[in-house]
N, C-alpha and C positions, 0 to 999 in steps of 0.2 A: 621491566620494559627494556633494560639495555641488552638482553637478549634477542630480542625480535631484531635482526638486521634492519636496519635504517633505507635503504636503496631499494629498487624495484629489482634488480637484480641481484640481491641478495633475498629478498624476499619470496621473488619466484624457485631459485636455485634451494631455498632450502623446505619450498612444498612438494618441491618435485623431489630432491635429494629425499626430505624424511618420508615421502609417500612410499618411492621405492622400497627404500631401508627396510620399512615397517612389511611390507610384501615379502621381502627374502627373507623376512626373521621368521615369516610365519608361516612361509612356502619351508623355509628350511628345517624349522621344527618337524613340519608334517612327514616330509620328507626322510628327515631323521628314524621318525618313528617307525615310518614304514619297511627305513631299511635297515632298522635291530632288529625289528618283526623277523625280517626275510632273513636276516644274517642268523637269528637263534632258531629259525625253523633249520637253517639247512646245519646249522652244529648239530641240532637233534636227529637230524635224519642222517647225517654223518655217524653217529654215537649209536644208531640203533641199528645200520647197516654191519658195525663192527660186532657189535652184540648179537647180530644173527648167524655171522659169520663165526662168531666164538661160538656159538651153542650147536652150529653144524659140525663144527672140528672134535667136540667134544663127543656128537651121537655117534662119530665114524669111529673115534677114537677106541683103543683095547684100554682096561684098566691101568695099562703101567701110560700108556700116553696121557691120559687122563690127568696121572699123576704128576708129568710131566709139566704139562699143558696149564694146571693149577699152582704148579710149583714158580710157574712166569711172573717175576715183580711188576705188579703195574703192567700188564700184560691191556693195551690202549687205556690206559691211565684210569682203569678199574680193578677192584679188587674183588676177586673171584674165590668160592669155594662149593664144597659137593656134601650134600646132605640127604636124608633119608624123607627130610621134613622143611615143607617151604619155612623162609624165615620169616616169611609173611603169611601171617593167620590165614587173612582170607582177601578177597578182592572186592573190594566194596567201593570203589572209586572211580565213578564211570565220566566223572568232568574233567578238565584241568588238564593236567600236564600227565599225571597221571593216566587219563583215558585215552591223549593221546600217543603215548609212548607205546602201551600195549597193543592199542589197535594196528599202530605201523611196524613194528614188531611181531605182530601173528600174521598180519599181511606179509609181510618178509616171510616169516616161516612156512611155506605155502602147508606142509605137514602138520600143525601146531595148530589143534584149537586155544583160541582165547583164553577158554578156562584154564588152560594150561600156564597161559603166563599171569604173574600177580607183580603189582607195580603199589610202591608208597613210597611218599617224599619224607625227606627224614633234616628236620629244622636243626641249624647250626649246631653247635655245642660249644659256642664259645669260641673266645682264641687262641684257647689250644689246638682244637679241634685239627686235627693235617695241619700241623704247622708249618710253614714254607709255603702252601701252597696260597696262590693269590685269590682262589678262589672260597676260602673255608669261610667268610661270613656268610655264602649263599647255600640254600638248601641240597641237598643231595639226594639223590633215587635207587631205590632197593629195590631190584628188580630180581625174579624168582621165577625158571623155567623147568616145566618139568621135563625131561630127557627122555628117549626110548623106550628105555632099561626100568622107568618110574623112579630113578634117581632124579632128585633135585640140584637145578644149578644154580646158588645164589651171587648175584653182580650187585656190588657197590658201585655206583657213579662218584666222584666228586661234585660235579653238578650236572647238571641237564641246559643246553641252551648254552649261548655263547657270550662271554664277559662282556662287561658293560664298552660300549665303544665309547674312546671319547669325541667331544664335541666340536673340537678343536679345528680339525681338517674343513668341519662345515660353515665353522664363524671365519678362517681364511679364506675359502672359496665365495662365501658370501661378502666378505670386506673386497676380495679382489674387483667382483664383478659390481659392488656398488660406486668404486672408485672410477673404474671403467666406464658407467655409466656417467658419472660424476661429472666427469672431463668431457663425456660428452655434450653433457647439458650444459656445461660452464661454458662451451664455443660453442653451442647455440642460444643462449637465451646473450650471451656478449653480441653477436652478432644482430639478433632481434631489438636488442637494445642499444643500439648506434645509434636508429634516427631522433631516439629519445633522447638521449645526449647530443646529438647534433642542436635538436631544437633548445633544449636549454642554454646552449652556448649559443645561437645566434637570438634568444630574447637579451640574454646578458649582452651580446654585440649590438642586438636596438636598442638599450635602455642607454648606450652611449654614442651609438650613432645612429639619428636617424636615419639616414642615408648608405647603411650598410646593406651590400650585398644578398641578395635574397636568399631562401632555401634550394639545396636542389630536392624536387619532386620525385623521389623516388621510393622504390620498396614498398611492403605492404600497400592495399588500400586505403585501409584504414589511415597510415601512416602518408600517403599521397595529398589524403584528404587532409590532413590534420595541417602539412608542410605549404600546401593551397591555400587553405585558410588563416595561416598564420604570416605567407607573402602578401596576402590582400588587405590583412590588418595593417602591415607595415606601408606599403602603401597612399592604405586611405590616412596613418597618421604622417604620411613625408607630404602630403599632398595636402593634408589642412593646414602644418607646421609653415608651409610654403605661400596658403594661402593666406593667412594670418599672418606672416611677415608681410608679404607684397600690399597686402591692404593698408599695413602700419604704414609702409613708406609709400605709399598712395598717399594717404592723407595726409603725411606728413609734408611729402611733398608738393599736394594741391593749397595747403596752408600757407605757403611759402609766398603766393600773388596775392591773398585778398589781404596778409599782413602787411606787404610793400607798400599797398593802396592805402590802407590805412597810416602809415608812415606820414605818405603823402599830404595826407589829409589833416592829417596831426599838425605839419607845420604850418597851414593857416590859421589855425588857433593863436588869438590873441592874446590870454591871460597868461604869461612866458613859466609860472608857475606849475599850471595845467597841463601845459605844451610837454613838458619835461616828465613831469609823470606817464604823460602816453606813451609821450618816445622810449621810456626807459619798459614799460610794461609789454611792447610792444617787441623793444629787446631783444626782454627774458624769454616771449613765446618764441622770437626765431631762435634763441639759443635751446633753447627744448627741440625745438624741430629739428635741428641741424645735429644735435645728437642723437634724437628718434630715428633721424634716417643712417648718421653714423652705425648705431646698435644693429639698424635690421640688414644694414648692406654687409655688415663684417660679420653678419654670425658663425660661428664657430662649426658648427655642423657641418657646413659643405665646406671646410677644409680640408683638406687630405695629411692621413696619419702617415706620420715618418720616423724611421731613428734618427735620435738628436740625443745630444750631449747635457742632461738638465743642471749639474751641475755649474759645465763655462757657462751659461744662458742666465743664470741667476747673477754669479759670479760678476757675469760684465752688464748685466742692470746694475748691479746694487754700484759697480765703478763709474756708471758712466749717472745715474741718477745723483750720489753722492758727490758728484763734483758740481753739478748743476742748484740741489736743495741742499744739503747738508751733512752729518754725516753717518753714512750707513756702513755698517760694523758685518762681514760676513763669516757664516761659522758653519763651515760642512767641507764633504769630500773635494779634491780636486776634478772628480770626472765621476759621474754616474750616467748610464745608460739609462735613455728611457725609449717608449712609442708614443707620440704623443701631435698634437699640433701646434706648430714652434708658435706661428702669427698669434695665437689666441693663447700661448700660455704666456708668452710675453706680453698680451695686450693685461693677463688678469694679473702677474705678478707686477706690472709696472704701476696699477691702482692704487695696490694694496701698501708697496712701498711710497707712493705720492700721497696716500693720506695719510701715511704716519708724518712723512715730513711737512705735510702741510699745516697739522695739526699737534704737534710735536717736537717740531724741529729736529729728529732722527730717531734711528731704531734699528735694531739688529735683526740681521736675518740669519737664520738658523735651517738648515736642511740635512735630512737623515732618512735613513730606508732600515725597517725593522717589521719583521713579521711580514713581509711580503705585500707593504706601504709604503709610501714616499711621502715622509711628512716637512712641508714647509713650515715653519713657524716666525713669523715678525713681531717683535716686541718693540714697543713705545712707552714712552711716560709721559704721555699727553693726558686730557682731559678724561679719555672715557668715556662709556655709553652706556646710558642708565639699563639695569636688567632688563626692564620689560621692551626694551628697542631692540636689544642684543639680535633677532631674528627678522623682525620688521626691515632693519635699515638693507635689506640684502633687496626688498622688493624696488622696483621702476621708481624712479622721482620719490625717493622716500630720503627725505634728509631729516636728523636730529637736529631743528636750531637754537637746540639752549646747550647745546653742547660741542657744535659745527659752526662755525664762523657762517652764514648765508655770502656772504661775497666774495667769498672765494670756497667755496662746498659745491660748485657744479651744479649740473639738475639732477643729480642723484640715481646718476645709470654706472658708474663706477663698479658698485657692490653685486649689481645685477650682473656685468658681465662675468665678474669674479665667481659668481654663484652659477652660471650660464655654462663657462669653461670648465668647472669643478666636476659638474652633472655632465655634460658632453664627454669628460675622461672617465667617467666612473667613479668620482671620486665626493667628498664633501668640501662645502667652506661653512669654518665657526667662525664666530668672534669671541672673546672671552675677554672679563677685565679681571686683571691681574691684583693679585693680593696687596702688592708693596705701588700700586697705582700705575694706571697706564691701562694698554688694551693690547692681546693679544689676539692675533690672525691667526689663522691654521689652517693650510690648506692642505689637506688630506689624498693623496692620486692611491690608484691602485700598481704596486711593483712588477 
C-alpha cells in the first residue's frame, strides 16, 4: 500500500501517467514490428536486385570476364561460383523466405523462368561458421541460377533480411514523449487541483475561526457548487455560534433584575440565620451571571488575528502575576513569533497560571516550539486532580471540590476559556498530574 500515492493528485497523475505509458509500450512494440517487417523486406529486395544484376553481368559476360567477375571477393558480400550442375538438387520450397526470394528474383529477371532459379536456407553451423561476421548465428541462402549458356550460377548469401534492429531508439522516443506528456499532466491536473486545496485549507481556517473569510466561487462547476455549499455551512455555523452566545447573555442578563428583587426580598426575612443563606445563594447566582455574560461578551472568535511576540506576552504575565500571587519561574526563548489573538491568549494563559498559584502557591512556566508546535507547559506541586476529572474540569461550571478550595475556585469558566482559546488557535489544552505530585498544563498552539 505505501505504493499507491496518498493525494488525489498523485493518484490521478499516476492513472493517467501509467495509462499513457502502457499505450506507447504497446503502440511501440506494434510499431517495432512493423518496421523490422519493412526494414528486412527492403534488405531482401536490395539483396535480390543485386543478384539480378550479377546474373545479368554474367549472361553478357565472354568466358575470361566471367572468370573475372567470379574471381570478385565478396563481390556484394556473397559468394559466388559457376557450375555445370545446380548446388541445389531441386526446388521444393514454395513458402517462406525461400518462395519469396525466387519469385522477386524471376520477376527481376524478366528473361528467367522460375524453374530456372532454385533457392534453400542453409541453418548456421556454429561459431565458426564466417567468423567475424555479426551475422553467422542467422541462417544463410543458396541461391542457384541457370545462365543462357545452361551453365549454372551458384550465390551464397550470408543471410537474407536485415540484422536485428535494436530497441533502444524506440524505448528513448517513447520515454521522451511520456515525460512530455508527463509535465503536461503534472500543470494540469496541479491546476485542477487548487480548488481542492483551497477548500481544505479554508475548512482548516474554520475549524479555528469561525468567523474566517469565505471561499472565492470560482472554477469548475462542480467546484462553484462545492465552494457554495461549503460558504453556507460556514455561515449557518457563524450564525447559530452567534445565536447561542446572544441567547446566553440574554438570559444571563434578564437574570440579573428578578435576582435583585429577590435580594430585596431576602432582607425582610426575619430569622437572621435564614436571611444570610439567601443572600449568600443569591450571591453565588449573580456571580455565575456576571461571568456568564463575561465568557459570551469576550469570546475569542470575533477577535482579530495579529503578529505578536508569544514569548514577551508569557514573559511579562508570569512577572507581573508573580509579584501579585507568588512565585512563577519562567523557562523559554526571549522572543518567538506567533499569529495569534493577544486579548484571548492572555485572557487563557493568565488562568492557567492563577490556578497554579492559587492552588499551589507557584509554578513554572516552560515554552518551546518543536516540530512545527508551540508547546506551553506549567507545572505546579499542588494538590492535583483525580484521573477521571482530568478532561471534565475543562467543561462550564465544572469545579473539582475535594480537591479545589470552593471559596476561592471561581464558577468554574476559567478552564473553559482556556480550552475555548486552544480550539479557536487550532490548538489543544491537557491537563496531566505529574509523577513526583502536582499537575501539569499544556497548552499546545499550532507553529
Amino acid at each position: 500500500m505505501r505504493l499507491i500515492p496518498q493525494t488525489m493528485l498523485g493518484r490521478t497523475l499516476a492513472v493517467v501517467i501509467g495509462g499513457i505509458l502502457l499505450v506507447q509500450i504497446l503502440g511501440g512494440v506494434l510499431h517495432y514490428r512493423e518496421w523490422q517487417q519493412f526494414s528486412e523486406n527492403a534488405e531482401r529486395t536490395k539483396l535480390i536486385e543485386r543478384m539480378a544484376t550479377y546474373v545479368q553481368w554474367m549472361n553478357a559476360a565472354n568466358p575470361l570476364q566471367r572468370e573475372l567477375l567470379l574471381r570478385t571477393k565478396r563481390l556484394y558480400k556473397m559468394r559466388a561460383w559457376q557450375s555445370s550442375q545446380p548446388a541445389i538438387e531441386e526446388a521444393n520450397n514454395w513458402f517462406g523466405v525461400e518462395a519469396f526470394v525466387r519469385n522477386r528474383l524471376a520477376d527481376t529477371l524478366v528473361d528467367v523462368d522460375k524453374m530456372r532459379v532454385r533457392v534453400e536456407e542453409i541453418p548456421p553451423r556454429g561459431p565458426h561458421h564466417r567468423e567475424g561476421d555479426k551475422r553467422r548465428w542467422r541462417p544463410s541462402l543458396l541461391v542457384a541460377v541457370q545462365l543462357d549458356d545452361g551453365a549454372w550460377l551458384n550465390m551464397q548469401l550470408p543471410s537474407i533480411g536485415s540484422d536485428q534492429r535494436p530497441f533502444f531508439p524506440f524505448i528513448g522516443l517513447l520515454t521522451i514523449m511520456t515525460l512530455v506528456v508527463a509535465i503536461v499532466a503534472v500543470l494540469i491536473m496541479r491546476s485542477a487541483n487548487k480548488p481542492l486545496a483551497r477548500m481544505a485549507k479554508a475548512a482548516e481556517r474554520l475549524g479555528r475561526d469561525v468567523n474566517a473569510p469565505p471561499m472565492n466561487e470560482d472554477g469548475p462547476r462542480e467546484v462553484r457548487e462545492a465552494a457554495h455549499a461549503f460558504n453556507d455551512m460556514q455561515t449557518r455555523l457563524r450564525r447559530f455560534v452567534q445565536d447561542r452566545t446572544h441567547m446566553l447573555a440574554a438570559i444571563s442578563h434578564d437574570l440579573r433584575t428578578p435576582i435583585t428583587r429577590m435580594k430585596l426580598r431576602a432582607e425582610f426575612v426575619e430569622d437572621d440565620e435564614e436571611r444570610d443563606k439567601m443572600l449568600a445563594d443569591l450571591d453565588e447566582m449573580e456571580s455565575m451571571i456576571a461571568a456568564t455574560l463575561s465568557f459570551a461578551r469576550d469570546d475569542v472568535a470575533n477577535e482579530e488575528v495579529s503578529d505578536l511576540d508569544l514569548a514577551a506576552l508569557v514573559e511579562s504575565l508570569c512577572e507581573d502575576m508573580g509579584e501579585a500571587g507568588g512565585p512563577v519561574t519562567y523557562h523559554g526563548p526571549d522572543e518567538l513569533s506567533f499569529k495569534g489573538r493577544p486579548v484571548g491568549l492572555k485572557r487563557a494563559i493568565s488562568n492557567l497560571i492563577g490556578n497554579a498559584l492559587k492552588y499551589a502557591g507557584g509554578c513554572e512556566v516552560t515554552l518551546s516550539s518543536k516540530d512545527g508546535q508551540i508547546i506551553l507547559s506549567i507545572t505546579d506541586d499542588g494538590p492535583g486532580i483525580p484521573e477521571d476529572e482530568l478532561d471534565e474540569v475543562f467543561r462550564p461550571f465544572r469545579r473539582v471540590e475535594t480537591s479545589r478550595n470552593k471559596e476561592t475556585g471561581g464558577v468554574g469558566l476559567g478552564l473553559a476559556v482556556v480550552r475555548s482559546v486552544a480550539h479557536a488557535h487550532g490548538g489543544t489544552a491537557e491537563l496531566f498530574n505529574r509523577d513526583a505530585g502536582g499537575l501539569e498544563a499544556k497548552l499546545v498552539l499550532p507553529g
